[in-house]
C-alpha positions in Angstrom: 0.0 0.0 0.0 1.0 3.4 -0.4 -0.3 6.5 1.5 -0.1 10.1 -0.4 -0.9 13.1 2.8 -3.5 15.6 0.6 -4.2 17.2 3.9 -2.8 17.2 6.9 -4.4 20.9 8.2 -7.2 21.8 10.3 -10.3 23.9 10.1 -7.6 27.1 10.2 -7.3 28.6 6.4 -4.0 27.7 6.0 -1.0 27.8 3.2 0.8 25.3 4.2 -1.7 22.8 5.3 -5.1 21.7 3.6 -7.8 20.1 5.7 -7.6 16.5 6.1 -7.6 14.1 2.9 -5.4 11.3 2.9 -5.3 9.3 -0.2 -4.2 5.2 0.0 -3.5 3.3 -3.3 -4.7 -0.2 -2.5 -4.5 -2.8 -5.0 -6.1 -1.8 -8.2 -8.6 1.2 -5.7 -7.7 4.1 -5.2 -9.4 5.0 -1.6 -9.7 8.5 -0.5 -10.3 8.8 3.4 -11.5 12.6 4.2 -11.7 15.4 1.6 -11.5 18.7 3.2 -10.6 22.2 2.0 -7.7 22.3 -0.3 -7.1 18.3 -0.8 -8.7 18.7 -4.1 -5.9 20.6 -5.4 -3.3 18.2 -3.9 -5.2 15.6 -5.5 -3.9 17.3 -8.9 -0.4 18.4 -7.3 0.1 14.6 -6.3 -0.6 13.8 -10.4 -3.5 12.3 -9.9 -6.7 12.3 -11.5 -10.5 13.4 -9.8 -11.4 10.4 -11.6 -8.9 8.3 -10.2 -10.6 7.9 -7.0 -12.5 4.8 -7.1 -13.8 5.0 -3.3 -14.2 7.9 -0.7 -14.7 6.9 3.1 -15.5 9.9 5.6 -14.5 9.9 9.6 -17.3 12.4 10.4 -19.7 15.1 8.7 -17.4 18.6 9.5 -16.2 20.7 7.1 -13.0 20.8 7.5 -13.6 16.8 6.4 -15.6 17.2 3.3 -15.9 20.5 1.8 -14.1 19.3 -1.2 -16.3 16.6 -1.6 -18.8 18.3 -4.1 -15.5 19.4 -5.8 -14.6 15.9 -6.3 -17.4 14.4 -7.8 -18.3 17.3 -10.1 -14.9 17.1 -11.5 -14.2 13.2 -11.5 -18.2 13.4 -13.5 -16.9 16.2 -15.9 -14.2 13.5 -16.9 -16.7 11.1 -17.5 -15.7 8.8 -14.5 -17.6 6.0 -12.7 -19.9 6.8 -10.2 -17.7 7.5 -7.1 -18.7 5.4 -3.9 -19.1 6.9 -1.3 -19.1 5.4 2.1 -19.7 8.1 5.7 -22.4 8.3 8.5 -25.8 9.9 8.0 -27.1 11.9 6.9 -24.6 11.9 3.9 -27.1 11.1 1.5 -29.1 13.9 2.4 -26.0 15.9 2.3 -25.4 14.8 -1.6 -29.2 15.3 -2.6 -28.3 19.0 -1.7 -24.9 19.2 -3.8 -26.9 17.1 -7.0 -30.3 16.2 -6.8 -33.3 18.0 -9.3 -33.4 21.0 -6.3 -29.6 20.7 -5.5 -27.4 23.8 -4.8 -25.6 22.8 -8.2 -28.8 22.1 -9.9 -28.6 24.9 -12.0 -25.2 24.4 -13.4 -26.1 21.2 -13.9 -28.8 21.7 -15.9 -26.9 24.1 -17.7 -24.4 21.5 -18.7 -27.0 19.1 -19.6 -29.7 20.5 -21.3 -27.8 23.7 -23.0 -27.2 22.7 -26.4 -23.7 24.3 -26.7 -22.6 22.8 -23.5 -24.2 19.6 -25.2 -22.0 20.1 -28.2 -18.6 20.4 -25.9 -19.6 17.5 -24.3 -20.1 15.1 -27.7 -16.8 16.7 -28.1 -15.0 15.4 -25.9 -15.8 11.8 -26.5 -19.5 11.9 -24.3 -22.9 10.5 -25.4 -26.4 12.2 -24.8 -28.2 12.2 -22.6 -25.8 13.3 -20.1 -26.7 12.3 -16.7 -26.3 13.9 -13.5 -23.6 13.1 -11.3 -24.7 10.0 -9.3 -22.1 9.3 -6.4 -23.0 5.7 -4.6 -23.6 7.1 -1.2 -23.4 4.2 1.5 -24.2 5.6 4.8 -22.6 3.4 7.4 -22.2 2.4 11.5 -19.4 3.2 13.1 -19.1 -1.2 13.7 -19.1 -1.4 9.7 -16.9 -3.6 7.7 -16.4 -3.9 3.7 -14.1 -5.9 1.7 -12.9 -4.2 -1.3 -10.7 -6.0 -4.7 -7.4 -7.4 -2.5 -8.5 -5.1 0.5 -10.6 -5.3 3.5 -11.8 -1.9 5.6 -12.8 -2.1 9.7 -14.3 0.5 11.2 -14.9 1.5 15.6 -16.5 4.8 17.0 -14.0 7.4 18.2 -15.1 9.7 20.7 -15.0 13.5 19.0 -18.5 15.9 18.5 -20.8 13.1 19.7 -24.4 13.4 20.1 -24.1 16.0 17.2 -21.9 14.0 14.8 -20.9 10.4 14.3 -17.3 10.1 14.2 -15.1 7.0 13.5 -11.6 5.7 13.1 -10.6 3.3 9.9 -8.0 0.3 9.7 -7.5 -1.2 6.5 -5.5 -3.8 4.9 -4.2 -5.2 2.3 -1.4 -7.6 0.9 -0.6 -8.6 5.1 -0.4 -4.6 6.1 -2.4 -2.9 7.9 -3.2 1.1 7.9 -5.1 3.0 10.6 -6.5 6.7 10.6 -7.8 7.6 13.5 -10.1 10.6 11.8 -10.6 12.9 14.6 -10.5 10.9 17.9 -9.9 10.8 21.9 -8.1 7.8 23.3 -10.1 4.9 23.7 -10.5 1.4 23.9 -12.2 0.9 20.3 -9.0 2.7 18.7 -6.4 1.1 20.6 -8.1 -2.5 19.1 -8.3 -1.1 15.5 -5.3 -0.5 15.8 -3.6 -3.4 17.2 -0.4 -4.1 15.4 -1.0 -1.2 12.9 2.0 -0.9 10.3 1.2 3.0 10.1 -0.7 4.7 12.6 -2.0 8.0 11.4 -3.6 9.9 14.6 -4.9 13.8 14.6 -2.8 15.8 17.3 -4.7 19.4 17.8 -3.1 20.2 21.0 0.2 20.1 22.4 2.0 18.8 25.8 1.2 21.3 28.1 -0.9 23.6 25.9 -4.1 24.6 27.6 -7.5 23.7 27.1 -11.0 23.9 28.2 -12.1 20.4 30.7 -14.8 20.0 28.3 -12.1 19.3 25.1 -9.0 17.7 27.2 -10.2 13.8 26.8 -11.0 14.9 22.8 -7.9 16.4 22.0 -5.0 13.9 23.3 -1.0 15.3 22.8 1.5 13.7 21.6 2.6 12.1 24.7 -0.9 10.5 24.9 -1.4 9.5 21.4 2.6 7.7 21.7 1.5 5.6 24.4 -1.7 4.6 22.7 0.1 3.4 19.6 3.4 2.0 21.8 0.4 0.2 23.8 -1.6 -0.9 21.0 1.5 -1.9 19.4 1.6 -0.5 16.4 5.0 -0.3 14.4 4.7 3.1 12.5 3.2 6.8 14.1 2.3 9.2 12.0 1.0 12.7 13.5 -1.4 15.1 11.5 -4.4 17.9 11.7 -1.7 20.4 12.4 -2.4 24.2 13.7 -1.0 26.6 12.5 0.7 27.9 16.1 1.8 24.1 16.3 4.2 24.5 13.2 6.8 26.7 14.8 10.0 24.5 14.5 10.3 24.5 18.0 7.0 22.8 18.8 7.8 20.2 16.1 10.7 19.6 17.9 8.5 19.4 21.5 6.0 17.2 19.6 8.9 15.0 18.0 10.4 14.6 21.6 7.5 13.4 23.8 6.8 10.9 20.5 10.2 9.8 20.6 10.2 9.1 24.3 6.6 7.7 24.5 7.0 5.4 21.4 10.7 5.5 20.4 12.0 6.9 16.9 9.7 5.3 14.2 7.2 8.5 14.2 7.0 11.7 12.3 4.7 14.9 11.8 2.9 14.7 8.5 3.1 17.1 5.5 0.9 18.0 2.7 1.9 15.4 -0.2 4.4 13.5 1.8 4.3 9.9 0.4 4.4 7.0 2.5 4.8 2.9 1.4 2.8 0.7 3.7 
């Protein structure tokens, strides 16, 4: 497997980072886990394709998660692609009826492109039949105890506690080929995580707070530091750490240096802090 960072940001309008996307080639898929702000133009940075994303598998419903997704499958449709599928908690589908159904906020683009006879023109162009359809994503709304088995890959799912009762949020391990990969999406510590990911090859956790940065009692079990997140992994015994959902006053070179400490002394030297468009093999 190989694992291409398109995000590794927060909600924070940032340069450097875009909101969480992380892209991981799988046998013949191409799977897509998150696709905030900004990870559909490191989709095209990385050389890849809208198109090329056969499967797209959210954590949780906030933006800084999936405000690219309309993006996505407007663009991968535009290049005549296969239906994307689309796998997240509810109410996705309700979501994607208000990006493309008949009373959709793109509805009138869409019928612009459709029904226009110009646009229909460009579009014969270009190798298309009509009618053209609408964009039709496979939307799969799932549980956070859901399981799928993709071509020479298998996907496991737990809840992670994060914006619960307002928003389902889960963590992902999947495998492939004897490896294992686990995202954490947006997660406290807890026991569901530290199973999925037992004996992880690459554990990629969120970090939005630092060792001895501040907090409200309400967000400290929901936003564990690097020292916490170490000792999870080290305990769970995963061989890989991998640290992302960066702010932007975390980035100072000195705080990477802090972070890269406690990680180092929690979990020992396999760990790193993750950067847009870093590639890793699985």
């Amino acid at each position: 497997m190989k694992l291409t960072i398109l995000g590794s940001g927060s909600p924070e309008a940032y340069a450097r980072r875009a909101s969480s996307g992380y892209l991981v080639e799988a046998g013949a898929d191409v799977i897509l886990f998150d696709c905030g702000g900004g990870v559909f133009d490191n989709l095209l940075r990385s050389g890849r394709r809208p198109s090329d994303i056969t499967h797209l598998f959210f954590s949780h419903l906030h933006t800084d998660h999936m405000m690219d997704y309309a993006r996505l499958v407007h663009a991968a449709w535009d290049e005549g692609g296969a239906p994307l599928k689309v796998f997240g908690p509810p109410p996705l589908k309700q979501i994607t009826e208000g990006y493309f159904g008949p009373d959709g906020v793109l509805s009138h683009d869409l019928r612009a492109r459709t029904e226009f006879l110009p646009s229909q023109e460009v579009w014969k162009a270009r190798g298309g039949t009509l009618p053209r359809p609408w964009p039709a994503p496979q939307v799969t709304e799932i549980p956070p105890d859901f399981t799928f088995s993709g071509t020479d890959w298998s996907l496991t799912t737990c809840e992670v506690p994060h914006a619960q009762p307002k928003l389902q949020c889960m963590g992902f391990a999947l495998e492939s080929e004897g490896r294992k990969f686990v995202y954490s999406g947006d997660a406290g510590i807890c026991k569901g995580l530290t199973r999925l990911a037992a004996d992880a090859d690459l554990l990629l956790h969120w970090c939005y707070r630092l060792d001895g940065e501040a907090a409200h009692p309400m967000t400290l079990p929901l936003t564990p530091t690097p020292t916490e997140i170490a000792r999870m992994a080290r305990d769970a015994g995963a061989k890989r750490l991998l640290l992302t959902h960066f702010r932007i006053h975390m980035d100072a070179p000195d705080r990477h240096a802090e972070a890269l400490a406690a990680m180092h002394a929690a979990f020992g030297k396999a760990c790193a802090i993750a950067e847009d468009l870093d590639e890793f093999t699985i």
